[in-house]
Each structure stands twice: as C-alpha cells, then as structure tokens.
Short mmCIF file of the C-alpha atoms (twelve columns), coordinates in Angstrom:
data_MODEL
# 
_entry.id   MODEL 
# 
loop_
_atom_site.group_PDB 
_atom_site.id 
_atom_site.type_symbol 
_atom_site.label_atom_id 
_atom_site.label_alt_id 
_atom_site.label_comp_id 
_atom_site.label_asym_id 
_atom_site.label_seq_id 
_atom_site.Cartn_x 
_atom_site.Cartn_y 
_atom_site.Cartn_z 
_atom_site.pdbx_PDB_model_num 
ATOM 1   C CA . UNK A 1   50.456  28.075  6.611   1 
ATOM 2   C CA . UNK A 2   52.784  25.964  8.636   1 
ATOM 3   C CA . UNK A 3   49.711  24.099  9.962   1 
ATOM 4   C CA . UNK A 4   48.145  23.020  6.756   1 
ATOM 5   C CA . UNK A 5   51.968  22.447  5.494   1 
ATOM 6   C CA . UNK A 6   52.093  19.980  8.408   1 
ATOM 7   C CA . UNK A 7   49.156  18.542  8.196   1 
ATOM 8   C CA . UNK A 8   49.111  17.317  4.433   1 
ATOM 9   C CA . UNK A 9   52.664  16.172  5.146   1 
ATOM 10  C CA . UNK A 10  51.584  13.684  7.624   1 
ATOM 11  C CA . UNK A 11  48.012  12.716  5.279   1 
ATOM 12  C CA . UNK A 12  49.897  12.419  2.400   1 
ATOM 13  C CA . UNK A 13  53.169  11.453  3.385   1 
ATOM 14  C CA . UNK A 14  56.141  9.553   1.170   1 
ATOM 15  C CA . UNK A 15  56.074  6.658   2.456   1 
ATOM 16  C CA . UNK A 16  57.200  4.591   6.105   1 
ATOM 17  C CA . UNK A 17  60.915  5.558   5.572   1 
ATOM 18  C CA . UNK A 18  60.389  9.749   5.425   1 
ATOM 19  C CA . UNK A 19  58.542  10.957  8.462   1 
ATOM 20  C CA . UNK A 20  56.999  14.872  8.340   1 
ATOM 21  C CA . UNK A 21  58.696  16.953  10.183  1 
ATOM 22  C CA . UNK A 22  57.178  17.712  13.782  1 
ATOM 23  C CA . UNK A 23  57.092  21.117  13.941  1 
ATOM 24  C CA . UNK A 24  55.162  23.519  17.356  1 
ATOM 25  C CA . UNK A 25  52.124  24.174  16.543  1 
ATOM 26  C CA . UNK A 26  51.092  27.937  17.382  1 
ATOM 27  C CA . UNK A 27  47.628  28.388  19.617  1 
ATOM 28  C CA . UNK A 28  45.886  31.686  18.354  1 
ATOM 29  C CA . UNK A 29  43.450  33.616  20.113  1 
ATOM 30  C CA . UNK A 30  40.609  32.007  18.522  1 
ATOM 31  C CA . UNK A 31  41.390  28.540  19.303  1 
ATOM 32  C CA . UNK A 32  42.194  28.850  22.800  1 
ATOM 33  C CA . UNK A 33  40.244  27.544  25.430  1 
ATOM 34  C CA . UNK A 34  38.694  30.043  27.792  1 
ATOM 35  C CA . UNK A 35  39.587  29.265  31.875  1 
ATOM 36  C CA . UNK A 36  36.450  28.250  33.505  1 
ATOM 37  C CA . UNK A 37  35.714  30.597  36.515  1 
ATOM 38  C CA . UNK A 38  33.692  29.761  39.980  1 
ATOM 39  C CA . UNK A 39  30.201  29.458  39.588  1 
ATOM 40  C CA . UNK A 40  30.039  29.693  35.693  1 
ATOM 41  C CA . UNK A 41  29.126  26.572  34.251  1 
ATOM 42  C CA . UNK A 42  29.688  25.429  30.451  1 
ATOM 43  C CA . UNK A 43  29.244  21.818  28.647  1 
ATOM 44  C CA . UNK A 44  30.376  21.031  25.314  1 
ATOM 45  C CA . UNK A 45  28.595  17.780  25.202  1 
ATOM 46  C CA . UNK A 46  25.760  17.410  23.158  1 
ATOM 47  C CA . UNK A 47  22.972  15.650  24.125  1 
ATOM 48  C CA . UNK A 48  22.485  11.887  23.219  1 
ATOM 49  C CA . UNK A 49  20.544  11.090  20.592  1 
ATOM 50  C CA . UNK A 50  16.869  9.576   21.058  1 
ATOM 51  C CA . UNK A 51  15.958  6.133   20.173  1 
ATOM 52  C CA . UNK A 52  13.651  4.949   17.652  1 
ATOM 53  C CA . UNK A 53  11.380  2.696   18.066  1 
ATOM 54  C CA . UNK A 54  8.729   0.894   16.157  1 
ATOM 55  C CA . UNK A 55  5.155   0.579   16.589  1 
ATOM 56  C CA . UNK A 56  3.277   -2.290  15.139  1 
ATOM 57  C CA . UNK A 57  -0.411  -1.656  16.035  1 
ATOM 58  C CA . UNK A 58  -2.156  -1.249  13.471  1 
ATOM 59  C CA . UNK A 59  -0.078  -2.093  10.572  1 
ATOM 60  C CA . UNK A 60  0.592   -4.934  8.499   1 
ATOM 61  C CA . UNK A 61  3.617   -7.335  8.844   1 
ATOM 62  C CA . UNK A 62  5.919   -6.050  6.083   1 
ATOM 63  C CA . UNK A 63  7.500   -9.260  6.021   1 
ATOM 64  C CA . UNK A 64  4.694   -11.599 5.493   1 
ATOM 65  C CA . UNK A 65  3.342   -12.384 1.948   1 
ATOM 66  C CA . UNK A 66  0.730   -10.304 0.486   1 
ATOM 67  C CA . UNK A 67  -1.547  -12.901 -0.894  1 
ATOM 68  C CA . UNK A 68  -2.520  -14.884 2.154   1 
ATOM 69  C CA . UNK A 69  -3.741  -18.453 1.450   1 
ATOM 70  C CA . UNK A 70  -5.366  -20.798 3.899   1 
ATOM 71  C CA . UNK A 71  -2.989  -22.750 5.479   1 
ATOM 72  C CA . UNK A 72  -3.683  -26.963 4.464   1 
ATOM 73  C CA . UNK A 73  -1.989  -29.422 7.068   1 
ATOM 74  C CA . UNK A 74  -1.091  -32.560 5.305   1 
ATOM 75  C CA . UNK A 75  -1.757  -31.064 1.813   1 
ATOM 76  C CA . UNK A 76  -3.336  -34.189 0.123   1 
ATOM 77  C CA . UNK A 77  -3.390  -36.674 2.769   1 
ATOM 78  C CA . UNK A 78  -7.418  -36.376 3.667   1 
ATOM 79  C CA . UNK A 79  -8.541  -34.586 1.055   1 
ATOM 80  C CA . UNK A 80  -11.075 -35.657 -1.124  1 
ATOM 81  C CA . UNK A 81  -10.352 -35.704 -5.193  1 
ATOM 82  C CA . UNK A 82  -12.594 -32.759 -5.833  1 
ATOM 83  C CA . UNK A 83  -10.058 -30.925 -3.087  1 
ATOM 84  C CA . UNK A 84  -6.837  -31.904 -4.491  1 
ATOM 85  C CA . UNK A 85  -7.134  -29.725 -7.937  1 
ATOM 86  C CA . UNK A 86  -7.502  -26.505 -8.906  1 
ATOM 87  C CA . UNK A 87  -10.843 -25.419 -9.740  1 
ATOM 88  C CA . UNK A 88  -9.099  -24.147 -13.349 1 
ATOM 89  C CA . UNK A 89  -8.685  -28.109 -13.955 1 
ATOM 90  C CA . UNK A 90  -12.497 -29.332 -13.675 1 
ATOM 91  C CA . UNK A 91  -14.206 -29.346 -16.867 1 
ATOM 92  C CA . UNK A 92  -18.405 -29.338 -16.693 1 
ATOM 93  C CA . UNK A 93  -19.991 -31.657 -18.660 1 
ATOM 94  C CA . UNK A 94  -22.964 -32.279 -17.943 1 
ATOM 95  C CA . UNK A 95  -26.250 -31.552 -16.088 1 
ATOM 96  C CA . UNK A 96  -28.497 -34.061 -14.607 1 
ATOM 97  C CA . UNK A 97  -31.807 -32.302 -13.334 1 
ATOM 98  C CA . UNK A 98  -34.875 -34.069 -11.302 1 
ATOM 99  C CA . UNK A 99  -37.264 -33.484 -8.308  1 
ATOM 100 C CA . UNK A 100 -34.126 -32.398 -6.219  1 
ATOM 101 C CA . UNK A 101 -32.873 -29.573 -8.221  1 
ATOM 102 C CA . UNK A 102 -29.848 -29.359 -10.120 1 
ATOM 103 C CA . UNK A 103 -26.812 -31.625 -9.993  1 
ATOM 104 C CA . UNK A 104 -23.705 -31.144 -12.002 1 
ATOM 105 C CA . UNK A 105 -21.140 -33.847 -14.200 1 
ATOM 106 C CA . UNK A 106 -17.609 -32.463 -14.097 1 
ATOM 107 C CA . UNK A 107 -14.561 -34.508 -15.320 1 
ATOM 108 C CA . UNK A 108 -11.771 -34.054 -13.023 1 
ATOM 109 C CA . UNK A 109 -7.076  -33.767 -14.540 1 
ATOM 110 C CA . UNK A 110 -7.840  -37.270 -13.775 1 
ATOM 111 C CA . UNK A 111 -9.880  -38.100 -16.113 1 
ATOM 112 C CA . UNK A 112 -12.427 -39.189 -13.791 1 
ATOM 113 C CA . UNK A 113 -15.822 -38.107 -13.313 1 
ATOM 114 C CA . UNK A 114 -17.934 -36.960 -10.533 1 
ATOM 115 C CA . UNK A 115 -21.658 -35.788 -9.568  1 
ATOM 116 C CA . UNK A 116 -21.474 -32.837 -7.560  1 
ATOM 117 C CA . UNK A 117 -24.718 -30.507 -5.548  1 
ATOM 118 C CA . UNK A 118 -25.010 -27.279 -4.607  1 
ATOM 119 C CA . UNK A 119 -22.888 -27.376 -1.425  1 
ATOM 120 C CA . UNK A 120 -19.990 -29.336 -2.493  1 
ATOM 121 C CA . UNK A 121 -16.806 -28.328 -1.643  1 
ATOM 122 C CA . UNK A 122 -14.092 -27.768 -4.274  1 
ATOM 123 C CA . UNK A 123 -10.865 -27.104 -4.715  1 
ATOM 124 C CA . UNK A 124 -7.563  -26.527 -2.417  1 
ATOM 125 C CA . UNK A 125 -8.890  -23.003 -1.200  1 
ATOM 126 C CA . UNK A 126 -12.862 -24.541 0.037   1 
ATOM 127 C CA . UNK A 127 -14.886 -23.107 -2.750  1 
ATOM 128 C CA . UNK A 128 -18.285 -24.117 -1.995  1 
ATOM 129 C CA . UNK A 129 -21.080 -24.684 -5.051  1 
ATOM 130 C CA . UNK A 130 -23.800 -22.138 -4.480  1 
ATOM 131 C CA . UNK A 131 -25.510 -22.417 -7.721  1 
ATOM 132 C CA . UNK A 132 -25.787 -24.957 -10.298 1 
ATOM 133 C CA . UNK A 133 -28.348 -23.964 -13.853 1 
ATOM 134 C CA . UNK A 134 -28.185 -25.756 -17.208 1 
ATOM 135 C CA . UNK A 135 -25.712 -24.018 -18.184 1 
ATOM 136 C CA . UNK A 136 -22.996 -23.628 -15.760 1 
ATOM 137 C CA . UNK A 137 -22.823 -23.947 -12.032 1 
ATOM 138 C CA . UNK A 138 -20.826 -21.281 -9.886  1 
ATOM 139 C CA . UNK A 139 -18.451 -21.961 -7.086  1 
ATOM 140 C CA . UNK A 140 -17.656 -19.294 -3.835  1 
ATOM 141 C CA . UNK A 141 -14.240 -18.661 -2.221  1 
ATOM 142 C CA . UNK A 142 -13.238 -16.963 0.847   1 
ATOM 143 C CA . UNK A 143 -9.702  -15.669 1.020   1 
ATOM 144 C CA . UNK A 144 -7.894  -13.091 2.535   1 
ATOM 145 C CA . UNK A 145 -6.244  -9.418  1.155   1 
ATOM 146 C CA . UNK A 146 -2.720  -8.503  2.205   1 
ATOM 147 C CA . UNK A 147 -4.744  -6.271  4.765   1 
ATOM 148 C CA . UNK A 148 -6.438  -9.230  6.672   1 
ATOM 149 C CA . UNK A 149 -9.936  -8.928  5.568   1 
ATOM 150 C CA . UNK A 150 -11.832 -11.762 4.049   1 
ATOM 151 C CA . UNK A 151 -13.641 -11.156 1.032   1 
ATOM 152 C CA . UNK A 152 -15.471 -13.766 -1.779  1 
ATOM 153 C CA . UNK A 153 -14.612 -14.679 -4.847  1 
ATOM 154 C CA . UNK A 154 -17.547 -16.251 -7.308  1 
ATOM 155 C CA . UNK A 155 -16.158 -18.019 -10.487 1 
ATOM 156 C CA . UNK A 156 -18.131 -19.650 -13.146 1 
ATOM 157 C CA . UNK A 157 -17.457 -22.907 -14.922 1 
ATOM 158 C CA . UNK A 158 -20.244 -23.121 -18.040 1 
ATOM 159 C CA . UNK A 159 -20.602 -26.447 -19.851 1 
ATOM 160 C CA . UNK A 160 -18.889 -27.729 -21.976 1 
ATOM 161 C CA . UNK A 161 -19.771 -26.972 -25.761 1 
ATOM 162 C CA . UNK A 162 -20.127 -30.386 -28.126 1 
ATOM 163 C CA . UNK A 163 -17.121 -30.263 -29.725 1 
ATOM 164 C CA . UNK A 164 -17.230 -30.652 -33.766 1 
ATOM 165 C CA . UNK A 165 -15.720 -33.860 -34.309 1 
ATOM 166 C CA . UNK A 166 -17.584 -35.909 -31.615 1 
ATOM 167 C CA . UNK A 167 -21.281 -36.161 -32.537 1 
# 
C-alpha cells in the first residue's frame, strides 16, 4: 500500500512547491533478484528485432500514376495540326472515294479542314487510321494499363449527319 501511496503521490503530485514524501521502499521475495552462481548463465535481453525490407520485383510502383500516357517532348512544337487535338475535337465530314480507296474530310477546333488516308496519324496519343468506309472511318491507339502492358483502343468517328437548317 505504501508503494502505490508513493507512487501516485509523485504522478499526481500538488504542484512544484509540495514534494511526496520519500519514503524506503520494501524488496519482497518476489521482486528480488536471484544471485547468479558459477557456470549458470541467464540473459534478460531480448533479442533485437528483424528488419523489414521491401522487395520491388515484380510489382508496380505504388507511387507512379495509374493511367500511363506517352510521354510528348516539346508538346506542340513539331507536331502536326492533326496531332495537336484530341481526337474528341475532329468532326467527319465528308468522304471523297476514287481508284485509291477511301479518303476522309474532317474539320479540325480550328475550323480548318483536312484530307486524311488510312495511315494518318492523329491525335496527342498516335492514333493511327486503319479504316476509312462511307460512313465513318476508325482510328487505333496504343496505350498502356497501370500494370505496364500495352493494349489498343479502336474509336469510331461516323459522318456527320446534314443538319436541318443547312440544305
């Protein structure tokens, strides 16, 4: 009883000015230390803990984005017009056919427009024109998942309809 008087005295104490009173503090039995003998060993240490350490093969980057998009150096400095918008900006309209094949009209934001064949590249991300028919013309692109591969990405841009006030 003493001890615990003691030792909330000096945890929860009045104050600077009124000290707790320093009283002996009795060893029992139980809390004695036992005398270490010759040739008896004994370690109350406990081992160090191990270190962690991380990994990386075979996982992802947790700090880079999840969306990867090709990199462009000097974003807009080389590029053609038909690279410097978004493919959601072009508008179709038109189709001019002959002994080549296929070639398409699209208007650009601009308001400028241009003749395009299958192979033209369009867009920031490279989408390539694989397939141009009367009625709309479909563009590839390549980009990347959050897990590195590469996969393709077809989108369609149809002609536009005649609009009802223009005849």
């Amino acid at each position: 009883m003493i001890i615990i008087t003691s030792f909330g005295a000096a945890l929860f104490g009045c104050g600077e000015s009124a000290k707790a009173p320093s009283t002996p503090v009795a060893i029992t039995q139980k809390t004695a230390q036992r005398p270490v003998t010759a040739g008896t060993t004994t370690t109350n240490e406990t081992p160090p803990p191990t270190e962690y350490s991380y990994e990386p093969q075979g996982r992802r980057d947790p700090f880079a984005p999840i969306i990867v998009q090709a990199e462009q150096k000097g974003r807009g400095a080389n590029l053609s017009p038909l690279e410097r918008y978004d493919l959601s900006q072009f508008k179709m309209t038109g189709v001019v056919w002959g002994g080549y094949g296929y070639n398409a009209m699209i208007e650009g934001p601009d308001g400028k427009g241009y003749f395009i064949k299958v192979g033209t590249i369009l867009g920031p991300n490279k989408g390539v024109v694989k397939k141009i028919t009367q009625q709309s013309m479909v563009v590839e692109e390549k980009y990347k998942t959050f897990s590195g591969e590469t996969e393709r990405k077809e989108i369609v841009i149809e002609l536009r309809k005649k609009q009802e006030g223009m005849q």
